[in-house]
C-alpha positions as CSV (number, residue, x, y, z in Angstrom):
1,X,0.0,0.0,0.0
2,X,3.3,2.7,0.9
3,X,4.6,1.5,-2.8
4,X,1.2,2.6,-4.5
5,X,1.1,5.8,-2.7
6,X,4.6,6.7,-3.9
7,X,3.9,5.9,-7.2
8,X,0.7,8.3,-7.3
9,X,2.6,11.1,-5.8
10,X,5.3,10.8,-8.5
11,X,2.9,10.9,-11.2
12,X,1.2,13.4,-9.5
13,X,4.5,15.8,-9.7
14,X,4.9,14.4,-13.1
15,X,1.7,15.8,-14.3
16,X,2.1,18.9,-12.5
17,X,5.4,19.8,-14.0
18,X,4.4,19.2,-17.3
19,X,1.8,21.8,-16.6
20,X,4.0,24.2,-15.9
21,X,6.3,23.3,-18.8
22,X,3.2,23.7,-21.3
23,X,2.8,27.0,-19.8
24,X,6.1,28.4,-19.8
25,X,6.2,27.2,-23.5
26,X,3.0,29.0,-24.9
27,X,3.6,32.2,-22.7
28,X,7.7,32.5,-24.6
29,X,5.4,31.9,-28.3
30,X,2.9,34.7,-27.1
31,X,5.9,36.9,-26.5
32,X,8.4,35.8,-29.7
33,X,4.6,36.6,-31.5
34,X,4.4,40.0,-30.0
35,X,8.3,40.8,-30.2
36,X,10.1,40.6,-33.7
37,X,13.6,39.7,-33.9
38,X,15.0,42.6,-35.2
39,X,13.6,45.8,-35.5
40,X,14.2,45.6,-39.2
41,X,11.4,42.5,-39.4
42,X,8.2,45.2,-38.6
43,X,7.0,48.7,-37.8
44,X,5.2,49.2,-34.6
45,X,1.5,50.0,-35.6
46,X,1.9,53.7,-34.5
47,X,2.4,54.1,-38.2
48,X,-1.0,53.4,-39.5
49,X,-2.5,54.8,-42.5
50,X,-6.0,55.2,-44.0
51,X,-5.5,52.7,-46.2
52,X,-4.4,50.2,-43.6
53,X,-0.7,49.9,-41.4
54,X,2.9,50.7,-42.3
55,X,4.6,47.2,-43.9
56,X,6.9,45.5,-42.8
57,X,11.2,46.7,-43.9
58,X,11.3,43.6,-45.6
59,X,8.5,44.2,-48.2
60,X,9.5,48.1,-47.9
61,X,12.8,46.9,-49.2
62,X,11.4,45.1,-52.3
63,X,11.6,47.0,-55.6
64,X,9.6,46.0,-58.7
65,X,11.9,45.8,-62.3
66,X,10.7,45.2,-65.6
67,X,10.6,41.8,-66.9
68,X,13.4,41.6,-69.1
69,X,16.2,42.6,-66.2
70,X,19.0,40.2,-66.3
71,X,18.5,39.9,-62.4
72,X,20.1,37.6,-59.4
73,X,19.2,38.3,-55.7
74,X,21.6,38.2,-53.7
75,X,21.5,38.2,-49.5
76,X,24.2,39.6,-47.0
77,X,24.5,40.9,-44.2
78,X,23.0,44.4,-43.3
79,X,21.8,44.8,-47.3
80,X,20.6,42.7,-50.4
81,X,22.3,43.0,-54.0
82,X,19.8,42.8,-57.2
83,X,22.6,41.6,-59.2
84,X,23.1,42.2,-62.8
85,X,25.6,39.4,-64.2
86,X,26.0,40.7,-67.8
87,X,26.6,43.6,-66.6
88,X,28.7,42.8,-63.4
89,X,27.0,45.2,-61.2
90,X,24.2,45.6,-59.1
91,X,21.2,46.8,-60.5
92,X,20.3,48.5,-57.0
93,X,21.2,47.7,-53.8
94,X,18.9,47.9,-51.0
95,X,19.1,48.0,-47.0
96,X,17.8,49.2,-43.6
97,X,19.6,51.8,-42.0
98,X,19.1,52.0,-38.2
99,X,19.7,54.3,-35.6
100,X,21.4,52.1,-34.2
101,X,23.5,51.0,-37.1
102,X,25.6,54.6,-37.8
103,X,28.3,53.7,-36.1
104,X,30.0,50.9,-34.6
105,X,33.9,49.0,-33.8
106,X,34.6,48.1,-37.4
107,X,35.7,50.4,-40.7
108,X,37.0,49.9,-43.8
109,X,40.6,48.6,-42.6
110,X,39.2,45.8,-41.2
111,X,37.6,44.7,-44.8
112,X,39.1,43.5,-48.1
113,X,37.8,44.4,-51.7
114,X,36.9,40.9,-52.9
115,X,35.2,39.2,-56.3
116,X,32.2,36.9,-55.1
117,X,33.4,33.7,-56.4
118,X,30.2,32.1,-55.9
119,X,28.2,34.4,-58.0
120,X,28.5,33.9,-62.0
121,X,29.6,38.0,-63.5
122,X,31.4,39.2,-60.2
123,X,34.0,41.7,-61.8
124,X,37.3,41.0,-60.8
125,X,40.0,42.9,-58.9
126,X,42.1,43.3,-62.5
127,X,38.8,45.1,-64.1
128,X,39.2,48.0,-61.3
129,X,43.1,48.2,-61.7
130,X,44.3,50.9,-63.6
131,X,40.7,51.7,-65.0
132,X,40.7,55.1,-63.5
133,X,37.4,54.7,-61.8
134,X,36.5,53.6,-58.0
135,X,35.2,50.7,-56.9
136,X,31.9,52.5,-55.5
137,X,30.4,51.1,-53.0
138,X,26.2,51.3,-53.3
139,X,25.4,49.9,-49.7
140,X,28.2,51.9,-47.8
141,X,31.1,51.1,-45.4
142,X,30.0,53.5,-42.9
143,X,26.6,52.2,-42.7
144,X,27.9,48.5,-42.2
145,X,30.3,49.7,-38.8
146,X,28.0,47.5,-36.7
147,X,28.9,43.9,-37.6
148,X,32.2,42.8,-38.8
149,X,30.3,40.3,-41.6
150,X,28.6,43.2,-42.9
151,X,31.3,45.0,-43.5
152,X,33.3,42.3,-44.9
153,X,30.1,41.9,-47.4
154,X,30.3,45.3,-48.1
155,X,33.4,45.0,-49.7
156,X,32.6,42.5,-52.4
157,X,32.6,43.7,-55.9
158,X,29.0,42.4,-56.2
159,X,28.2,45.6,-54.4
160,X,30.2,47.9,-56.2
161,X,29.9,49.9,-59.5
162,X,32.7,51.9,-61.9
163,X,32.2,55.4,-60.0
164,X,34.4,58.6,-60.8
165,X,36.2,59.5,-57.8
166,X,35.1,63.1,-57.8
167,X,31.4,61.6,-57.3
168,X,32.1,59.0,-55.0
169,X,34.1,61.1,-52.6
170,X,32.0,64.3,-53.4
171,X,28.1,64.3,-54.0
172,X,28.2,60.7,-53.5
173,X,29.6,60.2,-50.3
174,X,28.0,63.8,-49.0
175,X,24.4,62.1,-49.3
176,X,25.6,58.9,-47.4
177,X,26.5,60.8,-44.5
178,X,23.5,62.8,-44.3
179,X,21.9,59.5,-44.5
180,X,23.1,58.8,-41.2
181,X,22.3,62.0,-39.3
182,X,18.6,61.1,-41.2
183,X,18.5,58.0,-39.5
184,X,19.3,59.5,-36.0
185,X,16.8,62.1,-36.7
186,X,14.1,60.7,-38.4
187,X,14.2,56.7,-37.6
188,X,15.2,53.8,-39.7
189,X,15.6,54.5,-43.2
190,X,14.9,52.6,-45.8
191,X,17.7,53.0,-48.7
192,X,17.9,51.9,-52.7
193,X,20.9,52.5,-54.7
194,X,22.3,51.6,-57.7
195,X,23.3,52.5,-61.3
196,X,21.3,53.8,-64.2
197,X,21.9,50.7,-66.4
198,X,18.7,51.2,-68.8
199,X,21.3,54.5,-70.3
200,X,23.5,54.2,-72.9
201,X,27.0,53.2,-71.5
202,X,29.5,53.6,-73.9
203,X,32.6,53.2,-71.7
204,X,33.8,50.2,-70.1
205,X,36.2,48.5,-67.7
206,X,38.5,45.8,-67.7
207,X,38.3,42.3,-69.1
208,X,34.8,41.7,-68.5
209,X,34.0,44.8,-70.1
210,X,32.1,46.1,-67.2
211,X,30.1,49.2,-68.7
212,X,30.2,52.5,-66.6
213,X,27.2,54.2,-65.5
214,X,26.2,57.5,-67.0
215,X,24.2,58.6,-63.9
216,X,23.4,56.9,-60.2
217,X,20.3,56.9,-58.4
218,X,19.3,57.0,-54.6
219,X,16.1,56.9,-53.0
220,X,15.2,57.1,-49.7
221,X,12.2,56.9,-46.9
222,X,11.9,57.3,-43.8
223,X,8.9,55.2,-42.6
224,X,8.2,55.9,-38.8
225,X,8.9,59.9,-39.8
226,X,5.7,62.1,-38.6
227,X,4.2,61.8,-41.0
228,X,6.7,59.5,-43.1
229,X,8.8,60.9,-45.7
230,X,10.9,60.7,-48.8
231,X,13.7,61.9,-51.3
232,X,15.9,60.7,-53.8
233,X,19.0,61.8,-55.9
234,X,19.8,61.1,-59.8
235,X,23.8,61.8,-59.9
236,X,26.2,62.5,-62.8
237,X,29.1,59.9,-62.7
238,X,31.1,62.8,-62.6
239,X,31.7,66.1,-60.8
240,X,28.8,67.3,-59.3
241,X,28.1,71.0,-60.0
242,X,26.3,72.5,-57.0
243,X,27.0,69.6,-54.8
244,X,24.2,67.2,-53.4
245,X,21.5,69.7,-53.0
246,X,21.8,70.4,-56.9
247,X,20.5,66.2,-57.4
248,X,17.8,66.4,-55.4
249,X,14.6,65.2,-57.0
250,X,11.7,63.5,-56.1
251,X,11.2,59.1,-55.5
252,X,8.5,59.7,-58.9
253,X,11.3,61.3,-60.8
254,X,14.0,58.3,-59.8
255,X,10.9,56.0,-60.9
256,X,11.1,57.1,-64.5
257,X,14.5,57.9,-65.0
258,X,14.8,53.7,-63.9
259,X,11.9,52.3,-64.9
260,X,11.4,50.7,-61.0
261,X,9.1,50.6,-58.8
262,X,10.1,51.8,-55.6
263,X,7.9,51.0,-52.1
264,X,5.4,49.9,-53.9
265,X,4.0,48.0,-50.6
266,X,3.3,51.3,-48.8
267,X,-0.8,52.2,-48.2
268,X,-1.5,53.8,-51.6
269,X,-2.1,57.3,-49.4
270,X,1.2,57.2,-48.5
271,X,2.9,56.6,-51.4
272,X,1.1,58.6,-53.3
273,X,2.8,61.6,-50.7
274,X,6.5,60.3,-49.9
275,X,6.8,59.9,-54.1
276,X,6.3,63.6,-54.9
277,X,8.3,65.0,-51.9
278,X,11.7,66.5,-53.2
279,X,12.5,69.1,-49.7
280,X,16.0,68.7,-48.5
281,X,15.1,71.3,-46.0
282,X,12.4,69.3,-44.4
283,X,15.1,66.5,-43.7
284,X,17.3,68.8,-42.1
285,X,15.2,70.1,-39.6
């Protein structure tokens, strides 16, 4: 009679600690449900819009192309590559810029320039050499100081287009770092950059022939803005007369000159506003 006893109390604490197991399990799901991982996976829905709430970055961060785009997609860390391989270059790259994200341990001396050897039309090292154009970077250095893989990524030539030096360290790099003061101000940003392949491109680099952009595009919103906003930039691969403030047009403007469709997941009340903003000043406030 003791032995039976014993046994029922076991199975007694048996049952009860599987309750408490059961619980612990479903409150954590209720939790990872309510909690993304990252605040790049959702906006909190104090950005709602007549039409319905903000999306998510990652369908912010989609872009639709034209059919006929020779097109790869490409994932690293921190940014994704729509990669042209005919033309060894991105046709835009696309990322998240955080708060968070503007500055961190790592910088460019902690990275290599590097071909992606495991994606068919990476340009090589030898096209850059002696081709008296940069290797410009669309998703930047700066922005990728958080996280040593990112910046590494960064780096490879996947991400990089023939850019004249007086653009990439003038006009170029003038937006990138207002970028970050943006994303401090404003919240995260949501960035698209790339060349202007549908121009004519009668120059090119090296043995692959890369072909060098006439003219670079970068659009920009800043979704959890109030209310949200937008701006872009369509750049000479050259010297920029006037500086920045001389590209500045309008997310509708980029959208022709391109032929993309940029945050085309936004409410349409939304969009329809962010696409014909073109005020620098309101950024800078």
């Amino acid at each position: 009679m003791p032995a039976r006893r014993k046994k029922s109390h076991n199975a007694s604490r048996l049952l009860i600690a599987l309750l408490i197991i059961g619980a612990m399990a479903a409150a954590y799901a209720f939790e990872r449900a309510g909690s993304p991982d990252t605040a790049s996976d959702s906006i909190a829905a104090d950005s709602p819009s007549k039409n319905g709430a903000m999306p998510s970055y990652a369908e912010l961060e989609k872009v639709v192309m034209p059919p006929n785009v020779d097109n790869r997609m490409l994932n690293y860390r921190g940014f994704t590559v729509a990669f042209n391989p005919s033309k060894h270059q991105p046709n835009y790259t696309v990322w998240t810029l955080e708060p968070e994200e503007t500055d961190g341990p790592y910088s460019r001396k902690d990275a290599n320039f590097m071909p992606d050897d495991n994606v068919e039309g990476s340009a090589t090292l030898a096209d850059y050499r002696n081709s008296g154009f940069d290797r410009g970077h669309m998703a930047p250095a700066a922005d990728m100081k958080w996280s040593k893989q990112a910046m590494n990524d960064c780096h490879l030539l996947t991400n990089m287009c023939p850019q004249d030096n007086r653009l990439n360290a003038g006009a170029w790099a003038t937006v990138e770092k207002n970028a970050r003061k943006w994303a401090l101000r404003h919240g995260p940003l949501v960035i698209v950059a790339g060349p202007v392949l549908s121009d004519r491109m009668p120059r090119t680099i090296g043995t692959s022939k890369i072909p060098v952009p006439e003219r670079f595009f970068k659009v920009i919103l800043a979704p959890k803005a109030d209310p949200p906003m937008g701006i872009a930039f369509i750049m000479p691969n050259e010297y920029v007369e006037g500086g920045a403030q001389a590209t500045v047009t309008s997310i509708d403007e980029a959208e022709a000159v391109t032929g993309f469709d940029f945050f085309a997941a936004l409410p349409d009340d939304i969009e329809a506003d962010v696409e014909k903003q073109n005020s620098l000043r309101s950024w800078n406030k």
